[in-house]
ZADRENMI-944422 format. One record per residue (C-alpha): residue in one letter; y, z, x. Coordinates in steps of 0.02 Angstrom, whole numbers, plus 32768, in hexadecimal, padded with zeros to 4 digits. Example, Ala and Ser with C-alpha at 12.3 -4.5 7.8 and 13.67 -1.06 7.14 Angstrom:
A7F1F81868267 S7FCB816582AC 
! end
This chain:
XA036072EC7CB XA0870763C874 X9FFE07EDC893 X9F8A0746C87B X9FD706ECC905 X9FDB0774C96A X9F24078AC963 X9EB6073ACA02 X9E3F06C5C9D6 X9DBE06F8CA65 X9D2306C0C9F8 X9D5F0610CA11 X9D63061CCABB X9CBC068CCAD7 X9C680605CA78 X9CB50570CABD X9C6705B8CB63 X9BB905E4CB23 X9BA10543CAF5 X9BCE04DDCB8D X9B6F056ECBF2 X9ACD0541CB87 X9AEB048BCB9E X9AF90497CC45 X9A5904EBCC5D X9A070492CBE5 X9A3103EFCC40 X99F30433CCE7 X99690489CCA7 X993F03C4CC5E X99590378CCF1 X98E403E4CD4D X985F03B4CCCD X9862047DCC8B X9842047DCBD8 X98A4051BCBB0 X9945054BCB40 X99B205CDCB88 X99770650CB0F X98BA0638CB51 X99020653CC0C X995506E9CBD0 X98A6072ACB94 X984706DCCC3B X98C60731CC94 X98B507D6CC3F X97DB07BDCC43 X97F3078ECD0B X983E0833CD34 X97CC0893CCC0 X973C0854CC85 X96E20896CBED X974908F3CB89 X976E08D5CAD6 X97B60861CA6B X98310909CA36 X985C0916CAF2 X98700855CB12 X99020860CA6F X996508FFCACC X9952089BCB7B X999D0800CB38 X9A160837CAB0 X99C107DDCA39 X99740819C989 X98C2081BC986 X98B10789C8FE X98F10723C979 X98730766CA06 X97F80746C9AA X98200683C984 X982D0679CA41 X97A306D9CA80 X974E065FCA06 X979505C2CA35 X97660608CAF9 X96B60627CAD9 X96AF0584CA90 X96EB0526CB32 X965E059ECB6D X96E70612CBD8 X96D106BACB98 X96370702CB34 X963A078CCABF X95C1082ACAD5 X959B08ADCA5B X95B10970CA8D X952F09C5CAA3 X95760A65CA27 X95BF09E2C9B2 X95810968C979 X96210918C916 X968B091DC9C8 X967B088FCA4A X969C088ECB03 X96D907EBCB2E X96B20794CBF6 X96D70709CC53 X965A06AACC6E X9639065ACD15 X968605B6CCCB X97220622CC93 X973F0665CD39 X972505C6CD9D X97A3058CCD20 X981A061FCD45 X981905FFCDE6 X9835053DCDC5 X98D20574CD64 X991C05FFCDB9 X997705A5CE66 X99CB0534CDC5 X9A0605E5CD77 X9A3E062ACE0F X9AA80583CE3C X9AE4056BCD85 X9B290627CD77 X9B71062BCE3E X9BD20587CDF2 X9C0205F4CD5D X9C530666CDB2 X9C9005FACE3A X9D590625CE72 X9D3306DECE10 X9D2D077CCE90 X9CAE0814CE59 X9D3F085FCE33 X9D5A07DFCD82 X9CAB07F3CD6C X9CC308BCCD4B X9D52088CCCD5 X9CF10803CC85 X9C600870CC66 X9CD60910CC22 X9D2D089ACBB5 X9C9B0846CB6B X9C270905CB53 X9CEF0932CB0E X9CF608A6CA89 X9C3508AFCA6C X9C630989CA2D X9CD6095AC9CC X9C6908F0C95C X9BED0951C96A 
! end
């Protein structure tokens, strides 16, 4: 029972966070009359930087398994923001794009990101952010 107590109960906190982060975007990203979640900026994001690579590649770039890629690559081209191309050597494997709608959008949403994560880290030196990020790829190996 001791060893119990003794244990720290960081999950609470890491999701407690995550999920005023996402409602904080997904609040601006309403009141900017962007119809995205934060998972389908995470894949805009990802597209933006490189577009046309494939749904395997969008997974590894967001940390997310490819089920999950899928349903949003899905729910993107639906909103008409990304499109899905077939190789040209494969013709099971997509490459996925923005769209011209999916970039104007990007570029809607990205001054919100940039405010909502410089408010994030507000009264936090680069310094914490090193820690932060050693901690979290520390916590993320040991479950791995």
């Amino acid at each position: 029972m001791e060893k119990e107590l003794d244990t720290k109960n960081f999950g609470a906190y890491m999701d407690r966070t995550i999920k005023l982060v996402k409602l904080n975007y997904l609040k601006a990203f309403k009141e900017a009359g962007i119809d995205l979640t934060t998972e389908q900026w995470v894949v805009l994001d990802s597209l933006y930087k490189q577009n046309g690579v494939s749904q395997t590649e969008l997974a590894n770039d967001s940390f997310k398994n490819a089920p999950t890629v899928s349903r949003i690559i899905d729910l993107l081209c639906n909103k008409e923001l990304t499109e899905r191309q077939r190789f040209e050597n494969d013709r099971r494997r997509y490459r996925i794009f923005l769209t011209e709608k999916g970039k104007a959008t990007y570029e809607k949403a990205l001054p919100i990101v940039l405010h909502l994560r410089q408010q994030g880290w507000q009264h936090l030196s680069d310094e914490d952010y090193k820690v932060f990020r050693r901690i979290m790829n520390q916590i993320f190996k040991n479950f791995e």
